[in-house]
N, C-alpha and C positions, 0 to 999 in steps of 0.2 A: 712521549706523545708523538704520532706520525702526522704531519701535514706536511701542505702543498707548496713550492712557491708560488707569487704570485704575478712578478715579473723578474724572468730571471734573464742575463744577457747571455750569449753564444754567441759561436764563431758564425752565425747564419744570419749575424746585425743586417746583411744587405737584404736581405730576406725580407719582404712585409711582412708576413706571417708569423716571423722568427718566433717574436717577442708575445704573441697576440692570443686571447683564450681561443683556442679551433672551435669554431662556427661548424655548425653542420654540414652548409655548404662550404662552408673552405675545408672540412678534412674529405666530403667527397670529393672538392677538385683536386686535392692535394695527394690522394691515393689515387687515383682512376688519371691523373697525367704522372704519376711516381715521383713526383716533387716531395715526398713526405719522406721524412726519417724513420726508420724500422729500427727500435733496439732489441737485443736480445740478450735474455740477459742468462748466459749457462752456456759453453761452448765443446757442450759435452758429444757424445751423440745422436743427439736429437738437437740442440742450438746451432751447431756449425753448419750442417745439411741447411738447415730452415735461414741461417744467416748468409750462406752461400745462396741460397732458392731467389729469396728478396735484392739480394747484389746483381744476379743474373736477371734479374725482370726489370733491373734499370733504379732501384730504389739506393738512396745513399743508407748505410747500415753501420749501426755502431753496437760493437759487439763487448762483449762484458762479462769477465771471467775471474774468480777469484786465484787460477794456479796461471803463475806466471810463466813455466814452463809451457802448457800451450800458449798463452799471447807471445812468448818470443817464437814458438815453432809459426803463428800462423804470419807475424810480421814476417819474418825467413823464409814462408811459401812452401812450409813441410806442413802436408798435413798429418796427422793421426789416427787419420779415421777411413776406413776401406772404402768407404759413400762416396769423399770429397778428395781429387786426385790435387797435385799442386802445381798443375797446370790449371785449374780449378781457382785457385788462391792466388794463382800469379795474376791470372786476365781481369779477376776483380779484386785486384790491389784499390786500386780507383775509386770503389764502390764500398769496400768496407775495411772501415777502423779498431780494432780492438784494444781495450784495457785493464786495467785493474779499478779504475775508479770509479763509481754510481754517480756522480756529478755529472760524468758523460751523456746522462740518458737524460737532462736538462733542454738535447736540442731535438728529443723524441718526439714525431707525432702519436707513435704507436709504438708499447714495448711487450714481446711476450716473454715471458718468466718459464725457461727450460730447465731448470735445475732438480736435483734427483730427491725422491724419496725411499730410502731406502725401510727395512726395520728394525726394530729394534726391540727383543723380546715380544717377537709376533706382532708389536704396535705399530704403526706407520709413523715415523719419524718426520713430521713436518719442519725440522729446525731447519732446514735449506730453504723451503720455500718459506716460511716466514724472516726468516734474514733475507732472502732477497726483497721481500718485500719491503721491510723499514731501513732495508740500507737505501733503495730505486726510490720509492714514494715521497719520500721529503724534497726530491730534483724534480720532479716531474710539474710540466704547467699543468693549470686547469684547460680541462676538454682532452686530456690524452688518454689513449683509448690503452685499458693494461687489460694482457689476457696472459692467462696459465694456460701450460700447457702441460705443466708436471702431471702426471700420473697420481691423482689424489683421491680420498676417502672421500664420499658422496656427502653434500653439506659443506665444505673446506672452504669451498667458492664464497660460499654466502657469508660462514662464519667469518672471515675476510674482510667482507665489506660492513658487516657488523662491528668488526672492530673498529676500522676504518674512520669508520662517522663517528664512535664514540669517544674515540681517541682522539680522534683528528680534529672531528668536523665536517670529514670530508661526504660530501651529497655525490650519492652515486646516480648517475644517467645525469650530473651537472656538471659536476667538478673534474669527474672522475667515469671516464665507461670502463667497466669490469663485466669480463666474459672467461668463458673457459671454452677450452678448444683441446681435447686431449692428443697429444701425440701419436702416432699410429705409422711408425716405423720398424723395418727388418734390416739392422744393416746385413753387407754382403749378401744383399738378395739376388737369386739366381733365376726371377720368374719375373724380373721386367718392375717388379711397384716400387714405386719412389714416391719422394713425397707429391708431389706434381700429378701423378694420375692414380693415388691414393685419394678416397670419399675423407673430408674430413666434417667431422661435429663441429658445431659451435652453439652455446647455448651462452645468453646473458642475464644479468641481473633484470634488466629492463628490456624491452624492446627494442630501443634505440641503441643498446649496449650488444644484441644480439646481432642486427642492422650492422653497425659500425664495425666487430668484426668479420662477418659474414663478405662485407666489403673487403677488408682488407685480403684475408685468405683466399675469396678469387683472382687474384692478380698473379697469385703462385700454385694454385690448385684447380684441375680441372673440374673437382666438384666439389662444392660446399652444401652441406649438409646442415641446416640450423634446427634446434630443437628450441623445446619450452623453456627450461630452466639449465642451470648449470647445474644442477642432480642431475637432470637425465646424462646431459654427457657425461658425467663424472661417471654415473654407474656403469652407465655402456661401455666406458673402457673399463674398467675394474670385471664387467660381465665379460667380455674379450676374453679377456684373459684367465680368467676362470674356466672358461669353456674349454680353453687348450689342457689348462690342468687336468681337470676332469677328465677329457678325453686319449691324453695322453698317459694317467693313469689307468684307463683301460686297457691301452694296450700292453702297459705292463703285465697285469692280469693275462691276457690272450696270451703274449709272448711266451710268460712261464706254461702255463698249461700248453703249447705249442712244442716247446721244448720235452716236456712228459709224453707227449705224442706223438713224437716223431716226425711233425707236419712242420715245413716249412715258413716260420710267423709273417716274413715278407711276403709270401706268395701268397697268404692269406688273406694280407690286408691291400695288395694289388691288386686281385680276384674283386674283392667287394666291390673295389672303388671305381670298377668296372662300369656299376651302377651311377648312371647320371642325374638322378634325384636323391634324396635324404640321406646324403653320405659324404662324409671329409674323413680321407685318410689322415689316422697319427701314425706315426711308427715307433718301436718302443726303440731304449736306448742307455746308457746307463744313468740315469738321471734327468734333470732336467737346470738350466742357469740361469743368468741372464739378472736384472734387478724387474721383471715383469712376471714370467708365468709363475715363481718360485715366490713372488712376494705381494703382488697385487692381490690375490684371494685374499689374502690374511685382513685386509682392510676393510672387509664385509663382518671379519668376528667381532666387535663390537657394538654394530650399530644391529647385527642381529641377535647380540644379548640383551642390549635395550628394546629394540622388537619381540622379544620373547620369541621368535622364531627358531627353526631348528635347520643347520645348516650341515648337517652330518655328513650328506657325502659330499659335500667339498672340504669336510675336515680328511675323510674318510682317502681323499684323492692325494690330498696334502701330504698327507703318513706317509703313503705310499712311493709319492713322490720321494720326498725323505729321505727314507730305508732303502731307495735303490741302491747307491753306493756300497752300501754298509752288503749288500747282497751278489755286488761284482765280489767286492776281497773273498766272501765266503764263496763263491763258484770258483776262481782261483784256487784257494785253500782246498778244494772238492778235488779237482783237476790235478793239483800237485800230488796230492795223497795218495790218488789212482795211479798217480806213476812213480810209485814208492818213493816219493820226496814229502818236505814238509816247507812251511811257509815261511818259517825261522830261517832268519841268514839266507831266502832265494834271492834271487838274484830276475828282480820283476822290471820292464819298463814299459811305460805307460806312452803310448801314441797318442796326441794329439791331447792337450789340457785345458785350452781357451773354451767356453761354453756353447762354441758352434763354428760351424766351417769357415774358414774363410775373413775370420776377427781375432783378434788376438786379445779381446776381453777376456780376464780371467774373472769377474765376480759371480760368486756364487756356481762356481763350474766344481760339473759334479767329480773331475778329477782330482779336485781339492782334497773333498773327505776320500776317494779313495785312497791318496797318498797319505794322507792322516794314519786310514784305519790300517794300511801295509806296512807304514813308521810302527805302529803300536803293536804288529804281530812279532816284528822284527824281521821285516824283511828289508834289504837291500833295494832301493829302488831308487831310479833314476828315469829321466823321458825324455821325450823328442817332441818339439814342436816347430816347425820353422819360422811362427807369427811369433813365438815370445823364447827370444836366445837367452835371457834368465828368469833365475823365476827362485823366489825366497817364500818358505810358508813358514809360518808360527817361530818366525825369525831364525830359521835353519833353510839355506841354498839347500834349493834340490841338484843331484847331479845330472848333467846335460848330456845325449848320451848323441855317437852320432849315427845316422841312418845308411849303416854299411850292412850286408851280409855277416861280415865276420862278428860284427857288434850286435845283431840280433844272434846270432848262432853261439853268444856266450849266455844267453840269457836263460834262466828258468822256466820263464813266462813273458809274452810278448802283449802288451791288452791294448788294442784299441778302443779308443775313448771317442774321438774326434776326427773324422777322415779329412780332413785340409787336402787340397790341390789333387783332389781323384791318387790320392796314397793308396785306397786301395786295391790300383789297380798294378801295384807296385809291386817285381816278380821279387822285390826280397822276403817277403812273407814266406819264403818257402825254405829261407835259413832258420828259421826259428824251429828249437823243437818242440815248441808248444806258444799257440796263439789263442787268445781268447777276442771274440769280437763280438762287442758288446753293443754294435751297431747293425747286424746281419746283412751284413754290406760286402764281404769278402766272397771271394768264390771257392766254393766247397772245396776243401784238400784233409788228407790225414792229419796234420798237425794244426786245421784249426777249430775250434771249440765254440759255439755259441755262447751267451748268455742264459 
């Protein structure tokens, strides 16, 4: 059974309010002067940015992380994360706490629950948010405002609070304000959006649940955006994210037929985006990563099985998605045979493995399956990354290779995956005698190969 305390004591005893259910008007004075406590509870990606955002705007913040490897790097002032520098974490040492414990979040006025959804056989795996919920919920006073921020399946919000009351007892828009706010970050973004002059959603159970965090998220965002319900936010980011899939599955499409044609696919898709109405460039690339474009669509297959609805091409996008991988080793494979070699025992390394520029995330990167599918032709392979100096798959070290001329000029095949730090503007490409670029990012020479 999940409830509430009812008076519980903290280190905030000198506090009037410490002890007190939050009054409407005491949690508006209490957020709008930043006398209010911010928990967070996930100090992942999306937690540490948001727990750092609220330290920076003056608010005390207690932060909340089940791997204790980050809570000692963020006590140490190391961050982990390419967003949040540790000059960042030194100057709000002051301002925020982190732990292992959920009792901490006892001295919350307001906590948002960051923690990941990842899947699992297509399904969205809510075990992280619903553990964070029944570990946080039983600390928390009455009147504390909880919002998600997880990335979840449309309905999750409400089932939530459904449980909540039955469980608990707990009265939502009384005991308890429950909203959702979906996250809507890039890390290593190279075009200025942070979370601060990012639009964000917020949708609550109630009005006043909607109200209270709408509040709170203006203090750290230049726009808040509130909607009717927590389905609509919920779907909106799930729709996001679909949209990228979708569209970045076309340009897979375009890229290959591009390639058949002799036509430049980047100049193609620069060309369009020339146009300044009904157009957002994708660019294709050997896959796609991340726990977002690759996994968020899959959260819509359910609820449009129960809709009797038909959801075909974003199945259709998904595939596609997919198979990319599985379509770099065969264009290698293609490339090698042309130059009377074979795939067995080459001697392949793979540039750049983390799922985007500039992060040294490995999940869901589409360099994963290709070193999978190059393990299982037998080929030799090893890679360069300078975000991730090791790197272990399906419990076998891959080997590290280093980024010299003579070390690409032993290779069979040289693939870039991932251009980190303008790599490709790097004159060793031209020791290799055979490069494939699976991002059409390199500049035209004899020895290199599109996708």
């Amino acid at each position: 059974m999940v409830s509430m305390v009812s008076s519980p004591t903290d280190s905030r005893a000198s506090d009037p309010h410490a002890c007190a259910v939050v009054e409407v008007s005491d949690f508006d004075r209490l957020i709008e002067s930043r006398k209010a406590v911010v928990g967070i509870v996930g100090l992942g990606y999306t937690g540490l940015p948001l727990a750092t955002g609220f330290a920076a705007a003056g608010f005390s913040v207690v932060g909340l992380d089940t791997d204790t490897e980050k809570i000692n790097a963020i006590v140490r002032g190391e961050s982990y994360l390419p967003d949040v520098s540790d000059l960042e974490l030194e100057e709000l040492r002051l301002k925020l706490s982190v732990g292992t414990s959920p009792d901490a979040m006892a001295v919350a006025d307001a906590v948002v629950v960051c923690v990941p959804t990842p899947t699992a056989d297509g399904v969205a795996d809510l075990s992280h948010v619903d553990g964070a919920l029944a570990a946080v919920v039983p600390h928390l006073r009455p009147g504390t405002l909880l919002v998600l921020q997880s990335t979840i399946p449309p309905g999750t919000t409400s089932a939530a609070a459904r449980r909540l009351t039955s469980e608990g007892g707990i009265r939502i828009g009384t005991d308890l304000y429950l909203a959702m706010a979906p996250e809507r970050i890039n890390p290593a973004n190279a075009d200025g959006w942070r979370m601060t002059n990012t639009p964000k959603l917020v949708g609550g159970l109630t009005a006043e649940c909607t109200r209270r965090a709408t509040l709170l998220f203006e203090q750290v965002c230049e726009q808040v955006h509130p909607v009717s319900s927590p389905e609509v936010a919920e779907l909106a980011k799930v729709f996001e994210n679909t949209f990228r899939l979708v569209n970045i599955a076309l340009s897979l499409e375009l890229s290959d037929l591009c390639r058949h044609l002799r036509i430049p696919v980047r100049e193609v898709i620069d060309a369009a985006a020339t146009k300044p109405y009904g157009f957002l460039a994708h660019y294709p690339g050997p896959g796609v990563g991340g726990e977002c474009i690759p996994v968020d669509p899959l959260f819509l297959r359910p609820l449009a099985e129960l809709a009797g609805t038909d959801l075909s091409l974003v199945t259709a996008a998904h595939r596609r998605i997919t198979e990319r991988p599985g379509q770099v080793v065969d264009r290698i494979r293609e490339l090698l045979v042309a130059r009377g070699g074979t795939i067995q025992q080459a001697r392949v390394l793979i540039v750049g493995v983390s799922y985007k520029e500039g992060v040294a995330d490995l999940r869901n990167a589409p360099a994963l399956d290709i070193i999978r599918a190059l393990r299982q032709c037998g080929a030799q392979v090893s890679y360069y990354d300078p975000l991730v100096p090791s790197m272990v798959l399906d419990g076998q070290s891959v080997p590290v290779a280093a980024w010299t001329p003579t070390e690409l000029a032993a290779q069979d095949c040289v693939v870039l995956v991932t251009p980190h730090n303008r790599i490709a503007a790097d004159p060793h490409w031209s020791a290799a005698p055979l490069v494939l670029d699976t991002r059409n990012v390199l500049a035209p020479a004899d020895n290199v190969e599109i996708l």
